[in-house]
N, C-alpha and C positions, 0 to 999 in steps of 0.2 A: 359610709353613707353615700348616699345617690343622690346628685342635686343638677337642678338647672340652674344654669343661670343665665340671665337676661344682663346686658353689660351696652354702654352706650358706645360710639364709636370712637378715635381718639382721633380730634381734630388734628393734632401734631406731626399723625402718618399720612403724607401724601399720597402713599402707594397704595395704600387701602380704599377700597372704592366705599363711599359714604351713603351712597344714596340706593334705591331700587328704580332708574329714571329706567335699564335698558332692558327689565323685565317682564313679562307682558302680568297681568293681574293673575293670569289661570296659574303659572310658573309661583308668584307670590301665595296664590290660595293655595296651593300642593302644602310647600313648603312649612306654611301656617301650621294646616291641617295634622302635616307628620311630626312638627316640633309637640306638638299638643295630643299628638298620642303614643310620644316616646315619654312625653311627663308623665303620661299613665301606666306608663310600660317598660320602666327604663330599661334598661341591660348592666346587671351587676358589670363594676369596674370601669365603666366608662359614664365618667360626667359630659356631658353637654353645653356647651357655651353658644348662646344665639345673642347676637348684633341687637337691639330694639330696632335702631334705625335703619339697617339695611340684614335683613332677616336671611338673604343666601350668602352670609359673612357667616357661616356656621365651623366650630371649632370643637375640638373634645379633646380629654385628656381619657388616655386609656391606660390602664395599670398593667404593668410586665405581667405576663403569664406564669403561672408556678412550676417548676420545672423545665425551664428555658433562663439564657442567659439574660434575659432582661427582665427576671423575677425582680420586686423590688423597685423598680421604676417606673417611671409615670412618663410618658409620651403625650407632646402634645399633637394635634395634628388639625387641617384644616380643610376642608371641604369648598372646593369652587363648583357651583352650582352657577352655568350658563342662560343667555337666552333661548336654547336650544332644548333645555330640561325642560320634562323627562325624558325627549325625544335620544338626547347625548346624555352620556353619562357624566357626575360631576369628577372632578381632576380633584384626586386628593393628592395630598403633600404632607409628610411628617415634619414639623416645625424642631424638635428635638431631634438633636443630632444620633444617628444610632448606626450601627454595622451589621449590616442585614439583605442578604442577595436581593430582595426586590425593593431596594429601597435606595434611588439615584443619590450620589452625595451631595445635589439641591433639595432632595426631600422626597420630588416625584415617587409617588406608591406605583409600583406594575403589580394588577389585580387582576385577573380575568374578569371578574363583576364590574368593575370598573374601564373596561375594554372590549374583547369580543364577547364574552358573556352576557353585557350590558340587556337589562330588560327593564322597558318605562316602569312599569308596576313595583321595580325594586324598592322598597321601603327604605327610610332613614336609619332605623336599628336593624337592621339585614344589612345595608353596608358598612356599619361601624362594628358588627360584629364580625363578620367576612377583615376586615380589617386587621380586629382584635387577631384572629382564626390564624393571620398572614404568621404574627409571632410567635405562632405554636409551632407551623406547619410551614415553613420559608421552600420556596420552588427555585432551586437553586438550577436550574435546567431554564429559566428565563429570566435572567437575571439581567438587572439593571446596573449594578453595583458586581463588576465582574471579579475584583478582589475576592470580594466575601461569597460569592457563587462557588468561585474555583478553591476557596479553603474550605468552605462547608464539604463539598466533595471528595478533595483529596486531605484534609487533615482536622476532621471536625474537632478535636480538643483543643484545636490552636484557635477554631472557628468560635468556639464557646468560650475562649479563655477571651477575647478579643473583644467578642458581642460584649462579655461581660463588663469586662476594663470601660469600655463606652459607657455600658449603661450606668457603672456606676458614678462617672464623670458626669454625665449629661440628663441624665434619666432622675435626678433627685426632688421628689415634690416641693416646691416650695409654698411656703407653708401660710405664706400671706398671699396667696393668689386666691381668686375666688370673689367675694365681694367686696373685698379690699380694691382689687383689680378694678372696678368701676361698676358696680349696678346690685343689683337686689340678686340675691340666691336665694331659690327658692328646693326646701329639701324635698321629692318626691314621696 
């Protein structure tokens, strides 16, 4: 199933910015506009989580691709969207721990879409799927994560056996998140 969901903010995290005080309205209307035409349009295997109260708090959970070592799991990840967007591209971060050459072991995604590639008009489901894309198709020639660059190259079965081992640690859906989690889901 393919759902949105809309989820309130948790007062209890200080770290998490609450509010939209330092975005200008055009950056807030984009933002709007693309949550409300990825409801129309989702992209198999990735759910979408949008903040109500601060709407560039945007979050997704993406399912392991088939035929790669993180088949079977579920990835969360989260999208910072600046005052500077769509001008800058937003800084993603995989919240789920995972072993995977562009993926720093803070989270940091390295994307070309998300970096020199970067283009204002890039849509919300164009980079979650670019994203998704990264788990199929890992670019172990820029890597962030220089472990898993240098075993993807010199010894992929040890690379796949490893991604694997992770994903099946860390990568597990669970199974009361969603509107349990805090807000209304809504199924596309």
């Amino acid at each position: 199933a393919i759902c949105i969901s809309l989820r309130s903010s948790n007062p209890a995290n200080t770290n998490e910015m609450t509010s939209n005080e330092n975005i200008s309205p055009s950056v807030l209307n984009r933002l709007i506009k693309e949550v409300k035409e990825y409801s129309k349009n989702p992209v198999d295997d990735i759910v979408l989580h949008v903040n109500e109260e601060n709407v560039t708090d945007i979050r997704a959970e993406i399912s392991g691709p088939a035929q790669t070592p993180f088949e079977g799991g579920w990835f969360k990840l989260k999208l910072v969207f600046g005052p500077d967007f769509p001008s800058a591209p937003p800084k993603g971060f995989l919240i789920t721990t995972i072993f995977h050459p562009n993926i720093a072991k803070n989270g940091e995604i390295c994307v070309n879409t998300l970096k020199k590639d970067w283009k204002s008009d890039c849509k919300l489901a164009h980079i979650l799927m670019v994203i998704r894309c990264l788990l199929i198709e890992p670019n172990p020639e820029s890597a962030l994560n220089e472990e898993a660059g240098r075993m993807f190259m010199e010894d992929y079965d040890e690379y796949h056996r490893r991604a694997k081992l992770m994903t099946s640690i860390h990568a597990v859906k669970d199974a009361s998140a969603g509107a349990a989690a805090g807000g209304a889901s809504f199924v596309a």
